[in-house]
C-alpha positions as a LaTeX table, in Angstrom:
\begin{tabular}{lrrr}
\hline
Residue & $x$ (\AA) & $y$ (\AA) & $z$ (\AA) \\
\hline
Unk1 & 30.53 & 35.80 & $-126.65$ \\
Unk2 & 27.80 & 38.33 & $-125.23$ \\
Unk3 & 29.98 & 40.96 & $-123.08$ \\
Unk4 & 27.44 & 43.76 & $-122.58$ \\
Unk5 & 24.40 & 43.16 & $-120.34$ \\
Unk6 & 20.97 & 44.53 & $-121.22$ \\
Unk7 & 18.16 & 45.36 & $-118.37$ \\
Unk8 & 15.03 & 46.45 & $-119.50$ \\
Unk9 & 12.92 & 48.34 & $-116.31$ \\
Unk10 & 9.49 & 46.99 & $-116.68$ \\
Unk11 & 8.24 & 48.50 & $-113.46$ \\
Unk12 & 9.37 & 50.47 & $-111.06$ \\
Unk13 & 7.63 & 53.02 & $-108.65$ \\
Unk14 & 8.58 & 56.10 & $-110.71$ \\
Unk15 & 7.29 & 56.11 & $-114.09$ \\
Unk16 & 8.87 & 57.16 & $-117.55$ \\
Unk17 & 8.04 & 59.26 & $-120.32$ \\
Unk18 & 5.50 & 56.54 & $-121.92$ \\
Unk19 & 5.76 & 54.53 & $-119.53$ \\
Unk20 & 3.44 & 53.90 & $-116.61$ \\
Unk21 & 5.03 & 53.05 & $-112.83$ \\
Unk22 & 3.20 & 51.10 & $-109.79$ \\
Unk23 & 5.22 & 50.54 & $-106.69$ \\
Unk24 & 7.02 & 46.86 & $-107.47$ \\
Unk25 & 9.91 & 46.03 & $-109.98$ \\
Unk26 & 10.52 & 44.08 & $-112.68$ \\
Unk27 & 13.56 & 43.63 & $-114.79$ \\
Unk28 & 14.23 & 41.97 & $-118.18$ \\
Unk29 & 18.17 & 41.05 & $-118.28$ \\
Unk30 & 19.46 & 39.54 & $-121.35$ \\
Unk31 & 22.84 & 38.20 & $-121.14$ \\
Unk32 & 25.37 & 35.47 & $-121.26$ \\
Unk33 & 22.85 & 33.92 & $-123.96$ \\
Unk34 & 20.01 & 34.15 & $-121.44$ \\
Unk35 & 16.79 & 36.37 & $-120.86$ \\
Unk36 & 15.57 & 36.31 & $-117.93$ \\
Unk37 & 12.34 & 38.11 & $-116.20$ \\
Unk38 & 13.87 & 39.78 & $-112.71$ \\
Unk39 & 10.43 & 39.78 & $-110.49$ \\
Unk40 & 7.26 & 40.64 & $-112.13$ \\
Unk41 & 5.72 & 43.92 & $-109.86$ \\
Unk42 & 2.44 & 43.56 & $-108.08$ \\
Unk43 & 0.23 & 43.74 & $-111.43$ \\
Unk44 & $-0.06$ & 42.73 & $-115.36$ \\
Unk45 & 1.90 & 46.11 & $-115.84$ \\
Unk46 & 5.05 & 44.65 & $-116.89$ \\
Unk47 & 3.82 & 42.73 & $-119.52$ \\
Unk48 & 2.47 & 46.17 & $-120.59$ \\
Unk49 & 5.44 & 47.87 & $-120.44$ \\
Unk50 & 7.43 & 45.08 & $-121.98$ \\
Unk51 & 4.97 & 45.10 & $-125.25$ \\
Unk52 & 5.78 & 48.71 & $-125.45$ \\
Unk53 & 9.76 & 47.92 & $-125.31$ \\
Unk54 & 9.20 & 45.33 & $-127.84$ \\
Unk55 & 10.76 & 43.12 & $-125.68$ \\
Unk56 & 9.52 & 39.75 & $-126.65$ \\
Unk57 & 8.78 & 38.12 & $-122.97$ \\
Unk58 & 7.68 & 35.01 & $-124.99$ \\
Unk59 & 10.93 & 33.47 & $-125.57$ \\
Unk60 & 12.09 & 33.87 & $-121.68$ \\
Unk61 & 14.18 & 31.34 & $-120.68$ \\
Unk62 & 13.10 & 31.36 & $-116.55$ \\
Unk63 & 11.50 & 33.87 & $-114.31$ \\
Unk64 & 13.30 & 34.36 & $-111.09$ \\
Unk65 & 12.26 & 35.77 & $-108.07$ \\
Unk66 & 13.45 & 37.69 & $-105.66$ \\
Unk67 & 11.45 & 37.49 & $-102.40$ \\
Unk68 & 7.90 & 36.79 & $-101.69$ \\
Unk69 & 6.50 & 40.37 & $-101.32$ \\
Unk70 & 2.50 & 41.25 & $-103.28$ \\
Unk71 & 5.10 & 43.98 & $-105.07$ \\
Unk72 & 7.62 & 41.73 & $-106.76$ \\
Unk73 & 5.69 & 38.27 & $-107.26$ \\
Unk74 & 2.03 & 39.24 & $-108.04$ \\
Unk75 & 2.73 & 39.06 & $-111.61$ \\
Unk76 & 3.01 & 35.87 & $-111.91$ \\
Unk77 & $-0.45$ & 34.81 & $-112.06$ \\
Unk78 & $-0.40$ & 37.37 & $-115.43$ \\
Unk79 & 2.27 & 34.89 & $-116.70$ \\
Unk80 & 1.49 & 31.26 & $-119.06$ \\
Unk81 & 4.05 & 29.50 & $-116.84$ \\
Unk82 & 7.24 & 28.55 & $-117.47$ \\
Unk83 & 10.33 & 28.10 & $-115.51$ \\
Unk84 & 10.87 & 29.60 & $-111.95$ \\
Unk85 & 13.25 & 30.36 & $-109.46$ \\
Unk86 & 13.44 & 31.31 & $-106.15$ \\
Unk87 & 14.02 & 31.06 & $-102.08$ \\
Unk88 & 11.61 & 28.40 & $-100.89$ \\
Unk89 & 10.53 & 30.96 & $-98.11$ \\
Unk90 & 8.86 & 33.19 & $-100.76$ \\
Unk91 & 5.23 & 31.53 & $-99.74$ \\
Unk92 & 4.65 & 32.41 & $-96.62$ \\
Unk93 & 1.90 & 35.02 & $-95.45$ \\
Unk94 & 3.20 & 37.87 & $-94.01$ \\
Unk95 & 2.14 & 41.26 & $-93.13$ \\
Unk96 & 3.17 & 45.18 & $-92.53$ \\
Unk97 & 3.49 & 44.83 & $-88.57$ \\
Unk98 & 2.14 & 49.00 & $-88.48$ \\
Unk99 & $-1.65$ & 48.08 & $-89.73$ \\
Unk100 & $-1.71$ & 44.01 & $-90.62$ \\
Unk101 & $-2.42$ & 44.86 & $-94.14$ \\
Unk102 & $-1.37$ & 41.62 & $-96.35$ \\
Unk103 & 1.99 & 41.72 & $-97.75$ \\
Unk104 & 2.70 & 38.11 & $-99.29$ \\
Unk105 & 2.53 & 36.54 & $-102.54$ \\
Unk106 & $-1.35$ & 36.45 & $-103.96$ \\
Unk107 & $-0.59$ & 32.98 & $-105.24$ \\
Unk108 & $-0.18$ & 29.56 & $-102.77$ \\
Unk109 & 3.01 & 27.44 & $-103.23$ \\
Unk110 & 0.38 & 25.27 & $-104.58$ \\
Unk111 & $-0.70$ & 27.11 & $-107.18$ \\
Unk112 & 2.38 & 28.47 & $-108.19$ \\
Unk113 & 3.54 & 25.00 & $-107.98$ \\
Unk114 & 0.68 & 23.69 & $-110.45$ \\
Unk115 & 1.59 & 26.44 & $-112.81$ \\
Unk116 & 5.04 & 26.94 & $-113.12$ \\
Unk117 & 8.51 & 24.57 & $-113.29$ \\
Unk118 & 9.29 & 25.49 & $-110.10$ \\
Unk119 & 12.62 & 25.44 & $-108.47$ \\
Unk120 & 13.34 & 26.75 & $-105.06$ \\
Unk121 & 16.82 & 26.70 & $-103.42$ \\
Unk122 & 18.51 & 28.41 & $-100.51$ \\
Unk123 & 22.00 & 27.29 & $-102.19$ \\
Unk124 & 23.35 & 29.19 & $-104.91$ \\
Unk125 & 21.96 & 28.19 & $-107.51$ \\
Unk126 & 23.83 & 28.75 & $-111.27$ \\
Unk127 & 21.26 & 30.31 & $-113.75$ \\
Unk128 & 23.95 & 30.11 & $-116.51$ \\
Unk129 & 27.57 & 30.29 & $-116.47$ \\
Unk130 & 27.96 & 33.62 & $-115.55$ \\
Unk131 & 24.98 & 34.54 & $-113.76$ \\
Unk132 & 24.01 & 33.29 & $-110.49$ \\
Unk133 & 20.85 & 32.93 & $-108.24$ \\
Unk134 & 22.42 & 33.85 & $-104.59$ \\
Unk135 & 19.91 & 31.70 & $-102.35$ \\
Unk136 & 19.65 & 32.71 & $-99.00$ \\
Unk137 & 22.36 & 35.83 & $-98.49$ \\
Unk138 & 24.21 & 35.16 & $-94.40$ \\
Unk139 & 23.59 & 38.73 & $-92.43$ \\
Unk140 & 27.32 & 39.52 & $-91.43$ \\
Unk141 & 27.23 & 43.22 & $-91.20$ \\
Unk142 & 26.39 & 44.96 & $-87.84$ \\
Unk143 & 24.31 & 47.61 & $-89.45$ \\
Unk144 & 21.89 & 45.57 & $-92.10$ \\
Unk145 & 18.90 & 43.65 & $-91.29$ \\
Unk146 & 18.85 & 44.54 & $-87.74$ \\
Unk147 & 15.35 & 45.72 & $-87.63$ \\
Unk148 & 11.79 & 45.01 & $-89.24$ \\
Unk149 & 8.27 & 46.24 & $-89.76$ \\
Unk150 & 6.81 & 42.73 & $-91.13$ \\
Unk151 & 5.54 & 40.25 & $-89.35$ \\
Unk152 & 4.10 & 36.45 & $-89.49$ \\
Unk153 & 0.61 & 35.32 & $-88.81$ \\
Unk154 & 1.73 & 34.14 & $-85.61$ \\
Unk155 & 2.87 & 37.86 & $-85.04$ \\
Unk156 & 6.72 & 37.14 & $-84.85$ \\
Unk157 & 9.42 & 39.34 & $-86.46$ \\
Unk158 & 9.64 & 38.64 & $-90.39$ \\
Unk159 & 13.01 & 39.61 & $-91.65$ \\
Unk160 & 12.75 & 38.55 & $-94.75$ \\
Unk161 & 14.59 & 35.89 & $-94.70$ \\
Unk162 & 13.80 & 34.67 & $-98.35$ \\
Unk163 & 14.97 & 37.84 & $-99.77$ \\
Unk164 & 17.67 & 37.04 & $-102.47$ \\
Unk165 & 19.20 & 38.25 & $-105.43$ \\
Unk166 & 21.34 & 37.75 & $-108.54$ \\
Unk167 & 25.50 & 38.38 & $-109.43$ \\
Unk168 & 26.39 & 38.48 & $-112.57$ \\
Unk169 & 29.72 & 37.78 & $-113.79$ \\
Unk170 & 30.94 & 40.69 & $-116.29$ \\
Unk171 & 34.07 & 41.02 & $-117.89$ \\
Unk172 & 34.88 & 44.02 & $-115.76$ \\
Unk173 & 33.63 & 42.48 & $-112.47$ \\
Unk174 & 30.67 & 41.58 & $-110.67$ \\
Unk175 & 27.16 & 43.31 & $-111.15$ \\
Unk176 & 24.89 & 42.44 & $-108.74$ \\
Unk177 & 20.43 & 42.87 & $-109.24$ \\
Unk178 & 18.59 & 43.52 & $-105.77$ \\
Unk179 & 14.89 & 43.37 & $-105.57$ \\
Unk180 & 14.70 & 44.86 & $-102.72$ \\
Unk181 & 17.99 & 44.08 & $-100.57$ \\
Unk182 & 16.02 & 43.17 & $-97.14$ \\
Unk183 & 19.26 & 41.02 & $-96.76$ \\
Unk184 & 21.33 & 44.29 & $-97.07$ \\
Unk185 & 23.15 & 45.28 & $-99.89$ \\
Unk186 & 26.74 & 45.17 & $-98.18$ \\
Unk187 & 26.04 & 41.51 & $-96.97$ \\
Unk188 & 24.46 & 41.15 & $-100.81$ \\
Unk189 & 27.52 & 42.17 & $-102.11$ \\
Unk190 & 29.87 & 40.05 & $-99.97$ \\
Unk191 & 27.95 & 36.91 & $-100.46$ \\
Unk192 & 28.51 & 37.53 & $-104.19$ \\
Unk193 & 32.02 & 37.65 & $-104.00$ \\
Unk194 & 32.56 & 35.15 & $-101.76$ \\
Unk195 & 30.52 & 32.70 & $-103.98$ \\
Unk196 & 32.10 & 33.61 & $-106.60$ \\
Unk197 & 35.72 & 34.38 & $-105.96$ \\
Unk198 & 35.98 & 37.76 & $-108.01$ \\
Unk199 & 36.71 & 40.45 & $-105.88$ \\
Unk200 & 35.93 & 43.29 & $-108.23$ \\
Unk201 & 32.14 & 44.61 & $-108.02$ \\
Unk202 & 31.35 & 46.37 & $-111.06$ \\
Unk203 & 28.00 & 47.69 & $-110.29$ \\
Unk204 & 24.63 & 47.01 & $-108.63$ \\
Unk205 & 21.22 & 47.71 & $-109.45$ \\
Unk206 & 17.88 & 47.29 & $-107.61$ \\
Unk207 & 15.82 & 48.42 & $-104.32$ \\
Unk208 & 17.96 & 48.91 & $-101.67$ \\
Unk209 & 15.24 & 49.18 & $-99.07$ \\
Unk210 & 17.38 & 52.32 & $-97.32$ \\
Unk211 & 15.10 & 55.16 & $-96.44$ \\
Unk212 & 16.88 & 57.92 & $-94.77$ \\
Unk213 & 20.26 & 59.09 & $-94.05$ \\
Unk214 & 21.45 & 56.84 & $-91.13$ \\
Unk215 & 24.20 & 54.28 & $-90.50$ \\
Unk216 & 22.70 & 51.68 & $-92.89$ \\
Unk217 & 22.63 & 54.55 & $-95.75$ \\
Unk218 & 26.22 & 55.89 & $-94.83$ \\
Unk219 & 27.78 & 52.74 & $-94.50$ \\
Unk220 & 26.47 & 51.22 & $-97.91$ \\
Unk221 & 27.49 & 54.27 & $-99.45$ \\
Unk222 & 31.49 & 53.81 & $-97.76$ \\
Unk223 & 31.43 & 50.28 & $-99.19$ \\
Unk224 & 30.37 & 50.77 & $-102.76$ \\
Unk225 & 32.90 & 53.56 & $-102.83$ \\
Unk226 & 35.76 & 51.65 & $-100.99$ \\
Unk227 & 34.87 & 48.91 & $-103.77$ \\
Unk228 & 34.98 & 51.32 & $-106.95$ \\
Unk229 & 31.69 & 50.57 & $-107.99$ \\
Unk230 & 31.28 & 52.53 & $-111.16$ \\
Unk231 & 27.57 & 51.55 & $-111.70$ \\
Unk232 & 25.16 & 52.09 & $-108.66$ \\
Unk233 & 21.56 & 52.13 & $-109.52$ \\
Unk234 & 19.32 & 52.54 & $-106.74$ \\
Unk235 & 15.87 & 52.25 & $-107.19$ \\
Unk236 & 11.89 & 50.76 & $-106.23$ \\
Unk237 & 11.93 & 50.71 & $-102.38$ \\
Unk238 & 15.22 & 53.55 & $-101.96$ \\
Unk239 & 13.80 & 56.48 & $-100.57$ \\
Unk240 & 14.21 & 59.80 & $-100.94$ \\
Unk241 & 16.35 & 61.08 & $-98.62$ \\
Unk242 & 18.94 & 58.15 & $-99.29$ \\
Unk243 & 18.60 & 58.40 & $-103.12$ \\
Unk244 & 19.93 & 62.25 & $-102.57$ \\
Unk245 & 23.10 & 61.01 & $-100.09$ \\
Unk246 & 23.74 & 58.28 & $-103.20$ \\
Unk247 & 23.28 & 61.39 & $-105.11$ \\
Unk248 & 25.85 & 62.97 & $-103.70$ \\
Unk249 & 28.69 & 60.54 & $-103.23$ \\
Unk250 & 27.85 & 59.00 & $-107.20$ \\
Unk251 & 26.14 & 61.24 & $-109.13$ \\
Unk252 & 23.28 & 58.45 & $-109.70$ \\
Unk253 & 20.85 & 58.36 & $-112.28$ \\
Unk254 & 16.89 & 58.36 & $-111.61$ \\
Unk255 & 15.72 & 54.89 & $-112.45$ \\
Unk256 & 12.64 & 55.35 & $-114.18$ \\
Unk257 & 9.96 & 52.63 & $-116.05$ \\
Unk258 & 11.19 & 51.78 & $-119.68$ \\
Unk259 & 14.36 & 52.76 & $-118.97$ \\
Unk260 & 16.84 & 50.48 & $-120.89$ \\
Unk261 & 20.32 & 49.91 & $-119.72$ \\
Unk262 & 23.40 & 48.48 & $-121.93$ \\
Unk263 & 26.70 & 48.39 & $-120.57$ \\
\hline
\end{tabular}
């Protein structure tokens, strides 16, 4: 039985030594006998990076997506087809509420629809038998998802409400892959253990979306500690000034572009 996990970083916003960065992420993660391709970043890039990495996207077994945002879904129309998987909100149009610049996926449900197996659900959904799409995460915390810069066409608040992620069953507890974590990590994390039963959270990985040093930083921060989290990865949409507080309280590593991560 595979025990270790393998994630491959085929784009992030910071690049590596040979390896080029746009702002978006993409993950290859191989385990439990499966390889799956994490969100795609906003360009043909991670196929790029992946030829580099000898990676071998070819023999994917699904694509799964983690919210319908131009920097973790444009990639797909850079893609043959194949299976897919995500929150049937992904296809909406949506845009930065500052400047009305276009934020959604370039593709229509329609095309992605004509393109790829598609499967949307807003229920867990099991990817394998010890990984796990989360579907739509429930907001619990008072400190997570209380505000937003996007917005609809019609001009209302978008919150993301698409925005999803995986948990993946280790033998040393959970490990949980964000794109982004517009749901919040904390509420993330406690969906994933709720769905799952295990308790222990072994690590997390992905954008965060936390920019600066306030509540939402702090508390996430308290949690992963008060769990004994002994991987934290932040990376893509985590900001400076809340990388250095992770910094601080775990020592992190700089994610960077072809970084590959067994553990």
């Amino acid at each position: 039985m595979q025990t270790q996990i393998k994630i491959s970083v085929l784009t992030d916003n910071h690049a590596g030594s040979f390896f080029p960065a746009e702002h978006g992420l993409s993950y290859l993660i191989e385990y439990d006998g499966k390889k799956i391709l994490f969100d795609t970043g906003q360009s043909d890039m991670f196929l790029r990076n992946a030829e580099k990495l000898n990676a071998g996207l070819d023999n994917t077994d699904m694509t799964v997506l983690s919210h319908g945002h131009f920097d973790h879904g444009n990639g797909l129309a850079f893609l043959p087809g194949g299976k897919l998987v995500c929150h049937p909100g992904c296809f909406v149009r949506r845009f930065r509420g500052q400047d009305g610049t276009y934020i959604g996926l370039g593709m229509t449900e329609e095309e992605i629809s004509s393109k790829f197996d598609l499967k949307t659900s807003a229920d867990p959904l099991q990817i394998s038998g010890k990984i796990i799409f989360l579907g739509a995460i429930p907001r619990i915390t008072d400190f997570e998802s209380r505000k937003t810069t996007f917005r609809f066409e019609d001009g209302t608040a978008d919150f993301v409400e698409d925005d999803s992620a995986l948990a993946v069953i280790l033998p040393e507890g959970l490990f949980i892959i964000s794109g982004c974590g517009h749901s919040g990590i904390v509420n993330t994390c406690e969906y994933a253990r709720k769905i799952t039963g295990i308790s222990k959270l072994h690590g997390i990985m992905g954008g965060f979306h936390l920019k600066t040093t306030a509540t939402p930083t702090r508390e996430t921060i308290k949690y992963l500690s008060e769990t004994g989290a002994k991987h934290v990865f932040p990376s893509h949409c985590t900001e400076l000034p809340a990388l250095a507080a992770f910094y601080e309280a775990f020592a992190i590593r700089q994610i960077k572009t072809g970084d590959v991560l067994v553990f």
